[in-house]
N, CA and C atoms as a LAMMPS dump frame, in Angstrom:
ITEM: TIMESTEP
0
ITEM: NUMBER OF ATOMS
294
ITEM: BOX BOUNDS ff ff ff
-5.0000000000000000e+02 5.0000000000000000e+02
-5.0000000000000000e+02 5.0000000000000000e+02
-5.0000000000000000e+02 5.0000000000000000e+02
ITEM: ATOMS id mol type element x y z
1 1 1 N -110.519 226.335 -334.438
2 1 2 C -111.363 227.295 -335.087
3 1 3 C -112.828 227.042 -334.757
4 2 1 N -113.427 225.757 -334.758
5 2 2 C -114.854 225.329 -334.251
6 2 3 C -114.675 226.1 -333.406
7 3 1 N -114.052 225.703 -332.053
8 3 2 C -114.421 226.1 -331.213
9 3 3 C -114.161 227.622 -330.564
10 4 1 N -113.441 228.344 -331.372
11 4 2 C -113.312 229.674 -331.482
12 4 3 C -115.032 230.601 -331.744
13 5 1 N -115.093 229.312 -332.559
14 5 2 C -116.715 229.815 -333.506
15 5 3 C -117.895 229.413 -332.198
16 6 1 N -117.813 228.571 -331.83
17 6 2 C -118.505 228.001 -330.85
18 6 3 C -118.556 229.233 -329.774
19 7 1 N -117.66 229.406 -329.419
20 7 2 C -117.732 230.301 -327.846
21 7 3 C -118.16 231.515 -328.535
22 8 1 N -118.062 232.359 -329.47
23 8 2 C -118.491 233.085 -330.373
24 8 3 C -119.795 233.101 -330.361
25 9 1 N -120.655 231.935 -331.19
26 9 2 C -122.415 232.489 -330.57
27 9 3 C -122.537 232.17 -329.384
28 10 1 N -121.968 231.624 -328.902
29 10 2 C -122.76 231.557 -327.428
30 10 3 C -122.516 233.031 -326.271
31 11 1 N -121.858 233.798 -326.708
32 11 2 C -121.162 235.328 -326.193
33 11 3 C -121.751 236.746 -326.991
34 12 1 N -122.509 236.108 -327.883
35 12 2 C -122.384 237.569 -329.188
36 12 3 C -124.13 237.591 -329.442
37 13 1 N -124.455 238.619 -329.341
38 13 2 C -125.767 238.974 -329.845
39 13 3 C -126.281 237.869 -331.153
40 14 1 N -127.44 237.815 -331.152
41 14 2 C -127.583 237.499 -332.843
42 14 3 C -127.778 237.607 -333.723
43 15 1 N -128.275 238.571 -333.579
44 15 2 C -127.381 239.846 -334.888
45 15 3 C -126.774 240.457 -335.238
46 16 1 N -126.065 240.189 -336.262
47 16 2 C -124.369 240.004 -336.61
48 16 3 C -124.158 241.182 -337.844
49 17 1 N -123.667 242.047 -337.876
50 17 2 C -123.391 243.168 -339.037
51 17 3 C -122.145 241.968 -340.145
52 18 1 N -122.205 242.587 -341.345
53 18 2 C -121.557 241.888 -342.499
54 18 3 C -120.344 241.44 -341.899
55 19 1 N -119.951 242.777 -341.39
56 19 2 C -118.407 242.562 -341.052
57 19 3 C -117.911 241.339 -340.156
58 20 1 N -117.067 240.645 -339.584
59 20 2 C -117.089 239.787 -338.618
60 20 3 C -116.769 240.653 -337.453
61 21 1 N -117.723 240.524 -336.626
62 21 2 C -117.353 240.943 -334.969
63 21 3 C -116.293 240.323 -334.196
64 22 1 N -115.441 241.269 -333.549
65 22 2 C -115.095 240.328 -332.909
66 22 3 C -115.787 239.325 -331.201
67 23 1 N -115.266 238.439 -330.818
68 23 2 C -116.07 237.634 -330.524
69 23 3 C -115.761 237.753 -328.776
70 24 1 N -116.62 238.994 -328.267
71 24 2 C -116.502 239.366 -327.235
72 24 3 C -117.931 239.403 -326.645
73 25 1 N -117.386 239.192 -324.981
74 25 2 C -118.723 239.282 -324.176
75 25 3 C -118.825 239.525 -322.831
76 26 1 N -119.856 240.097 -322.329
77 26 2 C -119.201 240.489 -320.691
78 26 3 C -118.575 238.758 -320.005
79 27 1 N -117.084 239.757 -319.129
80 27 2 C -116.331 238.664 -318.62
81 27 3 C -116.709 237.585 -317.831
82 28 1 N -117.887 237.75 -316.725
83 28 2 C -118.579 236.384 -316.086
84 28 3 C -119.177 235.382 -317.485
85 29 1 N -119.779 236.217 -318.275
86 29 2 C -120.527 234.921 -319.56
87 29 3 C -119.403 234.395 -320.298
88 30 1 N -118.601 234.937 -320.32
89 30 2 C -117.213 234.137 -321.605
90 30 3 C -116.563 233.374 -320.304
91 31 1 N -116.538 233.87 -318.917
92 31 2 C -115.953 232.389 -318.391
93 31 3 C -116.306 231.577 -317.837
94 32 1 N -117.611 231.473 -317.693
95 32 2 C -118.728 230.585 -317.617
96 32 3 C -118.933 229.743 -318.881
97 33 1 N -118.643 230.385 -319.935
98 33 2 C -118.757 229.132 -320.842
99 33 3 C -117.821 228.483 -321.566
100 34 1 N -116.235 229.312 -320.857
101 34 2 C -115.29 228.468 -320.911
102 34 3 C -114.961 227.62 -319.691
103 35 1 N -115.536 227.462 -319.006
104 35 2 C -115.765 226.707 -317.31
105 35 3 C -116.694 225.546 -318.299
106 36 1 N -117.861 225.791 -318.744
107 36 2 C -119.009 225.038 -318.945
108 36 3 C -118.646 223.963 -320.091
109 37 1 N -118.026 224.866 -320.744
110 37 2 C -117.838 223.634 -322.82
111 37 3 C -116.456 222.922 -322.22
112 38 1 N -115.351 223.91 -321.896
113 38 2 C -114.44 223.135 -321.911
114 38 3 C -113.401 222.432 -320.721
115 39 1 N -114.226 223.523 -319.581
116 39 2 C -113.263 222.79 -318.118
117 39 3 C -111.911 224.027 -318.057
118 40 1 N -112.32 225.172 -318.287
119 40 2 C -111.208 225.955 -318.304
120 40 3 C -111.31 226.566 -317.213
121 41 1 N -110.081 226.577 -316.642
122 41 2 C -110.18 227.575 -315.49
123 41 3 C -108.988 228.425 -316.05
124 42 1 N -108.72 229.833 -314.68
125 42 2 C -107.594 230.686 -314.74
126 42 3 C -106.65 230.03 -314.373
127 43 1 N -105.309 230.418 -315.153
128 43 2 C -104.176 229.638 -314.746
129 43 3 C -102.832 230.704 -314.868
130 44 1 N -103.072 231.747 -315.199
131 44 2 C -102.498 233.131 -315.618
132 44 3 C -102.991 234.126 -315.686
133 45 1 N -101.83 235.427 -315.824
134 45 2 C -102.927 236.9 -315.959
135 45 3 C -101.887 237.826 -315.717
136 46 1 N -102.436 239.155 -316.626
137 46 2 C -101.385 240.017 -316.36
138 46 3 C -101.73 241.375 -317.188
139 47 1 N -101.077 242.62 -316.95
140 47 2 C -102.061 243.624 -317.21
141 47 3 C -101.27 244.248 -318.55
142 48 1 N -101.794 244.83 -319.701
143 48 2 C -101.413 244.567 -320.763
144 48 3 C -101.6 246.828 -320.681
145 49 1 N -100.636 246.646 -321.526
146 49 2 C -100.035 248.793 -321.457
147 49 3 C -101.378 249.189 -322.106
148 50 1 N -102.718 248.864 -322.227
149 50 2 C -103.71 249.08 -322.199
150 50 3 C -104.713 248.971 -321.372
151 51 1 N -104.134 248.898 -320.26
152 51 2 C -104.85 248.413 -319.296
153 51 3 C -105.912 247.225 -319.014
154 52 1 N -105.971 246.805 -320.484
155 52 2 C -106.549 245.103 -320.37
156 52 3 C -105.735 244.325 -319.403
157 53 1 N -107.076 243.2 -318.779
158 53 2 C -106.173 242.378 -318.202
159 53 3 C -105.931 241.073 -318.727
160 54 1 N -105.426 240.282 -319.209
161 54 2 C -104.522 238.915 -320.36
162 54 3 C -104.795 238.294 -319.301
163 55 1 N -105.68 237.115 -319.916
164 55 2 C -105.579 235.913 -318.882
165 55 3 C -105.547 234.849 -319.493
166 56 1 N -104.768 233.988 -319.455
167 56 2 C -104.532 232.323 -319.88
168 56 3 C -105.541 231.386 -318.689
169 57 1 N -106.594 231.152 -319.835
170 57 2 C -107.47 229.586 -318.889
171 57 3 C -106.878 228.475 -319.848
172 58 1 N -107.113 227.369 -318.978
173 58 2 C -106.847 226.214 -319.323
174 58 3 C -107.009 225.102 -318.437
175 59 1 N -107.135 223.641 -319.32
176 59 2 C -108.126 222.356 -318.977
177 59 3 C -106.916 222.005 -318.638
178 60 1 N -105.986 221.385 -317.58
179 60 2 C -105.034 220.583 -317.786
180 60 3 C -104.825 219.95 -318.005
181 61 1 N -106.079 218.797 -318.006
182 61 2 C -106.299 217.547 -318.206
183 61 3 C -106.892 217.245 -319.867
184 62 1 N -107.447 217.841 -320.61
185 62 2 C -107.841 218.034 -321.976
186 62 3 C -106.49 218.435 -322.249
187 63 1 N -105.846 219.55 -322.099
188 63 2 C -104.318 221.209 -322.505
189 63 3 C -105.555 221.746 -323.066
190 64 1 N -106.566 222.005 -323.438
191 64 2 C -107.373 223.096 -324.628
192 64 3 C -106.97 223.876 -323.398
193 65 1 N -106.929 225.504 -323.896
194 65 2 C -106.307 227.045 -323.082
195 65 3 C -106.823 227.787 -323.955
196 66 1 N -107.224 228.646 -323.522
197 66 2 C -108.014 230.098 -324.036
198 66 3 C -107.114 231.156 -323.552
199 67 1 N -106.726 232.525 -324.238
200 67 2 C -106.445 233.58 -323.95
201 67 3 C -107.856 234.483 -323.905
202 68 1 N -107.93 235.624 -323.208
203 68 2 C -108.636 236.3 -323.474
204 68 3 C -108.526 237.658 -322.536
205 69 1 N -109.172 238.657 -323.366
206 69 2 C -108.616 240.378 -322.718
207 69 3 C -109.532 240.907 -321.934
208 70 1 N -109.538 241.481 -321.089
209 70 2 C -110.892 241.919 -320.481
210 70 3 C -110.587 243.718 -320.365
211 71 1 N -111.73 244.221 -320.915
212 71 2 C -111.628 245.897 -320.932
213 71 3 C -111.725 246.222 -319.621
214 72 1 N -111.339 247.744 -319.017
215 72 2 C -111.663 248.201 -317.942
216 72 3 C -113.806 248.325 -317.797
217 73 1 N -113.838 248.022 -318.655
218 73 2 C -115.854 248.326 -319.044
219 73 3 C -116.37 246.743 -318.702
220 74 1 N -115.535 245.883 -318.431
221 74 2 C -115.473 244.654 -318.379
222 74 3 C -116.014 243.308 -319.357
223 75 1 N -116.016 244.128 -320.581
224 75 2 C -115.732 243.532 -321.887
225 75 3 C -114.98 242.46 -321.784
226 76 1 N -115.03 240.62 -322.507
227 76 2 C -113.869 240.329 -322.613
228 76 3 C -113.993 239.564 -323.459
229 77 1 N -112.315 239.96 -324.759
230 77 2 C -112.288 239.507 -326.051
231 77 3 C -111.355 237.902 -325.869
232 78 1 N -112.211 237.001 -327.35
233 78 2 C -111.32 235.939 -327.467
234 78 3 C -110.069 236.402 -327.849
235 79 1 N -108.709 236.222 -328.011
236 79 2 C -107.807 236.567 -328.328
237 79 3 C -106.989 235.137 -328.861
238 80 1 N -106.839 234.441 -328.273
239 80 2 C -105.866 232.541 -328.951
240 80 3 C -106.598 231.797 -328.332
241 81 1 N -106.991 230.554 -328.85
242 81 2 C -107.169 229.729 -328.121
243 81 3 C -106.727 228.409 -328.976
244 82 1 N -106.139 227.27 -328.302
245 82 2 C -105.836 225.917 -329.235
246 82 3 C -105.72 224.949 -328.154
247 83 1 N -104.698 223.519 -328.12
248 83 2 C -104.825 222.562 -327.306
249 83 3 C -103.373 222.299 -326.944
250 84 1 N -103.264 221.399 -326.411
251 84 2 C -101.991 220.712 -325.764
252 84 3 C -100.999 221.973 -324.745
253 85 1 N -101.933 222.468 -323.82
254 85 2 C -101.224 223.123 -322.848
255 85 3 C -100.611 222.407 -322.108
256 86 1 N -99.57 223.071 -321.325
257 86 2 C -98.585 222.234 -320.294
258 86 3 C -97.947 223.731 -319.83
259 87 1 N -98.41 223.395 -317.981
260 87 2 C -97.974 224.333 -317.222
261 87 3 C -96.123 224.463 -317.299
262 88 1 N -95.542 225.519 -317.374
263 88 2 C -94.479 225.487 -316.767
264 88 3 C -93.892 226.265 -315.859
265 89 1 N -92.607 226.128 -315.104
266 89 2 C -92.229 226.68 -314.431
267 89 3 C -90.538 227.21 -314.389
268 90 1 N -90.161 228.05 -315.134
269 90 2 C -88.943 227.75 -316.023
270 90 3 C -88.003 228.9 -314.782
271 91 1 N -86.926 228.761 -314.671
272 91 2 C -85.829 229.646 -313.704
273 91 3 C -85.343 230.47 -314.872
274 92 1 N -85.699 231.91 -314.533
275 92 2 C -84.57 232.654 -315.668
276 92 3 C -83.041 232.335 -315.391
277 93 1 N -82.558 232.466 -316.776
278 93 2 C -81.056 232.581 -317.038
279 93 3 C -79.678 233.705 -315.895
280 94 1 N -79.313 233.532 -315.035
281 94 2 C -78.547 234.341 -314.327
282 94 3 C -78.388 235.513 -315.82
283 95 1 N -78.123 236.762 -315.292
284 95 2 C -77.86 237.643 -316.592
285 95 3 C -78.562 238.228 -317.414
286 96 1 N -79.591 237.265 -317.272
287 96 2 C -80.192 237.474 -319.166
288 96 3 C -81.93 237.913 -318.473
289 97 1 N -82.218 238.826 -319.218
290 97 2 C -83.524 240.055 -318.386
291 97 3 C -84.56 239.025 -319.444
292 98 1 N -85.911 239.178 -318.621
293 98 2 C -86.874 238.12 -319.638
294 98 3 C -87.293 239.081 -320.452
C-alpha cells in the first residue's frame, strides 16, 4: 500500500479533488518510476476487450511486480501491485482450453 501511495504522488498532479483519484500518469513517467524506485521492468502484456494494454513489470530479484493499464490516449493506471513474484512457465493441460 506505501508503495502504491508512493508511485501515486510521484505520477499525479498536486492537486488532489476530495475524492481519491485514481493513480494514473502518462505511460513513459509511471515506468520510469517504476524502473527508478523499484527495478521494474516489463515482463508481460496483453490487450484487454478495452483496448487497454495490461502489462506485468517486475524486479526479479526483489519479486515486487506492478500491473498497470495503459489507455489508447496513453494514460497509464496503477491497477495491483505487491511482492514475491516468480516467473513461470507452465504447459497447458492436453484437453483442457486456458
Amino acid at each position: 500500500m506505501r508503495r502504491a501511495l508512493a508511485l501515486a504522488l510521484l505520477i499525479l498532479p498536486t492537486t488532489a479533488p476530495a475524492q481519491t483519484p485514481p493513480q494514473c500518469g502518462p505511460r513513459a513517467d509511471v515506468l520510469a518510476t517504476l524502473a527508478a524506485r523499484y527495478g521494474e521492468a516489463r515482463q508481460a502484456l496483453g490487450l484487454a476487450a478495452n483496448s487497454a494494454v495490461v502489462e506485468l513489470l517486475a524486479n526479479p530479484e526483489t519479486g515486487s511486480w506492478t500491473i498497470i493499464a495503459t489507455l489508447p490516449s496513453g494514460i497509464s493506471c496503477l491497477i495491483a501491485s505487491g511482492e514475491a513474484y516468480q516467473a513461470l512457465a507452465e504447459a497447458l493441460i492436453p484437453g483442457h482450453d486456458a
